[in-house]
C-alpha positions as CSV (number, residue, x, y, z in Angstrom):
1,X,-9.9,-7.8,-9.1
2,X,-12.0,-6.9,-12.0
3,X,-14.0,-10.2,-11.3
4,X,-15.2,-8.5,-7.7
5,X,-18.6,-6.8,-7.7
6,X,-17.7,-5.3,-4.2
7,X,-15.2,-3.4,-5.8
8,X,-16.7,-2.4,-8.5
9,X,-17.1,1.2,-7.5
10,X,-13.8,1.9,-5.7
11,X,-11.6,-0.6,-8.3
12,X,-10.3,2.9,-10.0
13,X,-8.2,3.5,-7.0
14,X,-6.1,0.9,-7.6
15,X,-3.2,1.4,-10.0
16,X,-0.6,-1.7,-11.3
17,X,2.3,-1.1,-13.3
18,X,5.2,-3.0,-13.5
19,X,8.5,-1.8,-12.1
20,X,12.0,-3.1,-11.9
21,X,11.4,-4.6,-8.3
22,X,7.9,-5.9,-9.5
23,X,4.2,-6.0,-9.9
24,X,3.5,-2.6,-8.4
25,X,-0.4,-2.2,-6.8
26,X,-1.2,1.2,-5.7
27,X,-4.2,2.2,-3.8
28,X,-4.3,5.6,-4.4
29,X,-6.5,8.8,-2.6
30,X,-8.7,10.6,-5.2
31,X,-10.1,14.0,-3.9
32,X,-13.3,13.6,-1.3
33,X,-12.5,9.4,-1.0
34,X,-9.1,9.2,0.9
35,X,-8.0,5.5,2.3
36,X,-7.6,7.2,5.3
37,X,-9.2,10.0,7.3
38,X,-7.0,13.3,7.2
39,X,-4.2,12.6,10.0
40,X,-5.4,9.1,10.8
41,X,-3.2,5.7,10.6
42,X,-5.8,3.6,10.6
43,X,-7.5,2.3,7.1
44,X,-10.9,3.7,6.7
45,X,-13.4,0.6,4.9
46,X,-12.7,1.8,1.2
47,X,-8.8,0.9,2.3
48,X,-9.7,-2.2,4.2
49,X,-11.8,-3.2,1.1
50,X,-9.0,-3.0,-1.5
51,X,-6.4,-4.3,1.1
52,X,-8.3,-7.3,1.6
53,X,-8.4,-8.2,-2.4
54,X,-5.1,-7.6,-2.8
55,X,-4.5,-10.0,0.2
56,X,-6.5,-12.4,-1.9
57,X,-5.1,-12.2,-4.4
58,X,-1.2,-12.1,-3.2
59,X,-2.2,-15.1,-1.1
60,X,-1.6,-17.2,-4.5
61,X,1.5,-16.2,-5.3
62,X,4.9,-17.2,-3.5
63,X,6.0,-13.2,-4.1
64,X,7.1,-11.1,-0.8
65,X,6.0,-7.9,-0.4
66,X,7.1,-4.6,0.3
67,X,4.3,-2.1,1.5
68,X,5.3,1.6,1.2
69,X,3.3,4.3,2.8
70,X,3.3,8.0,0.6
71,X,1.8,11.2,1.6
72,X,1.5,14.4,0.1
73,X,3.6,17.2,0.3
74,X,1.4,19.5,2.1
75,X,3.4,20.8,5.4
76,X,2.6,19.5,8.7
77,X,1.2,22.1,11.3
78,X,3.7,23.0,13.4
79,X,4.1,20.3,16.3
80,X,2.3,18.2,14.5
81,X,2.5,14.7,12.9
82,X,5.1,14.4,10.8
83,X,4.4,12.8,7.0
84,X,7.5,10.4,8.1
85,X,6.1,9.0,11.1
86,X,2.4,9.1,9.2
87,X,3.2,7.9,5.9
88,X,5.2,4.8,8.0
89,X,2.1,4.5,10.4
90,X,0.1,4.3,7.7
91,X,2.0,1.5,5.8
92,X,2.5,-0.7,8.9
93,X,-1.1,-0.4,8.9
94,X,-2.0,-1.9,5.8
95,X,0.3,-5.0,6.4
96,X,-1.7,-5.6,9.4
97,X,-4.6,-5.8,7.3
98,X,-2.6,-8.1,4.5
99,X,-1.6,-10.0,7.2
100,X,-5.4,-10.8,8.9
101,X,-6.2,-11.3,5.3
102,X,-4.3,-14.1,4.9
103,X,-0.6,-12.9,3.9
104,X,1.9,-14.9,6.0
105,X,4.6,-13.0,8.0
106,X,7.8,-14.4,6.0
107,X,6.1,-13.1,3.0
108,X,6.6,-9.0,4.4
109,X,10.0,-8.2,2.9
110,X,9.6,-4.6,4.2
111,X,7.8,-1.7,5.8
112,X,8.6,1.9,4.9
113,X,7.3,5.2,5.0
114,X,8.0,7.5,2.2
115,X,6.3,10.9,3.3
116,X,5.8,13.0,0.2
117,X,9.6,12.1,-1.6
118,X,8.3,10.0,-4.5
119,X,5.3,12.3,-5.7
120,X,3.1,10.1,-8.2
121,X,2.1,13.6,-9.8
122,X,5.3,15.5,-9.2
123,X,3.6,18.5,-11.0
124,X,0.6,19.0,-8.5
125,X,2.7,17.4,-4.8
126,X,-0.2,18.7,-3.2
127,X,-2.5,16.1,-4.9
128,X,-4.8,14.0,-3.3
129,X,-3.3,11.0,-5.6
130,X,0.5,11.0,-3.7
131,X,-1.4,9.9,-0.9
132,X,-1.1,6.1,-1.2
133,X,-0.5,2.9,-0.6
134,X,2.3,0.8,-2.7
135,X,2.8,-3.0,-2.4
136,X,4.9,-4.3,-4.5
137,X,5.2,-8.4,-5.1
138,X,8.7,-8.9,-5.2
139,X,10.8,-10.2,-8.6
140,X,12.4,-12.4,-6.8
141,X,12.7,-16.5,-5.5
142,X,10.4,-17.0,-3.0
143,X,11.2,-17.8,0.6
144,X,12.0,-21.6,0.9
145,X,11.7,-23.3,4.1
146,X,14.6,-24.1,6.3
147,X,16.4,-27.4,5.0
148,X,14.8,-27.5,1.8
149,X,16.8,-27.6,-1.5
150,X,15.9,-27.3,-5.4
């Protein structure tokens, strides 16, 4: 991703560590430069920018992927739309975007929405960073084709 000048100025959104399930890629808000306008499921350019490099780049690999969509913790207005039913918006979303880019269906292992339950700053829950993006490439054997053996 490094090697991407059209990234260059939006590449320290994106987080990678690596977890028990996997290589973990985060896009993550940082305050005044969201992925998403405030409320909105649909990816904003900066979002469809990263999405589309990690598609690129996930396109190589045989990995599945599991796509989790975080909010903050901030309460919803009253009759409002819940971080639940945003969060999961908002990471169906992106796989539609993976998906245009290039990531084949059989490689989405799973779509979830995680409101504001797994904070990445659990000492500010109200940060701009919780709100994010997580796709994970899978530790696992990839998908083989019906019939085939190893």
């Amino acid at each position: 991703m490094q090697e991407m000048p059209e990234l260059a100025e939006i590449s320290n959104q994106v987080q990678m560590d690596i977890t028990p399930e996997g290589l973990r890629i985060q896009l993550v808000d940082q305050e005044g430069r969201p992925m998403f306008d405030p409320g909105s499921t649909e990816p904003n350019e900066r979002a469809i920018t990263l999405l589309r490099a990690v598609a690129q780049i996930a396109s190589r690999l045989p990995n599945r992927l599991a796509i989790s969509g975080h909010t903050d913790s901030a309460p919803v207005p009253e009759g409002g739309y819940s971080n639940w039913s945003l969060s999961s918006d908002r990471a169906n979303a992106a796989r539609v975007v993976l998906q245009d880019s290039g990531i084949a269906d059989d490689r989405i292992y799973e779509v979830r929405g995680k409101a504001g339950s797994e904070p990445l700053y659990p000492d500010d829950p109200y940060m701009a960073g919780n709100r994010r993006i997580s796709i994970v490439l899978l530790r696992e054997a990839p998908v083989m084709p019906p019939g085939h053996r190893l």
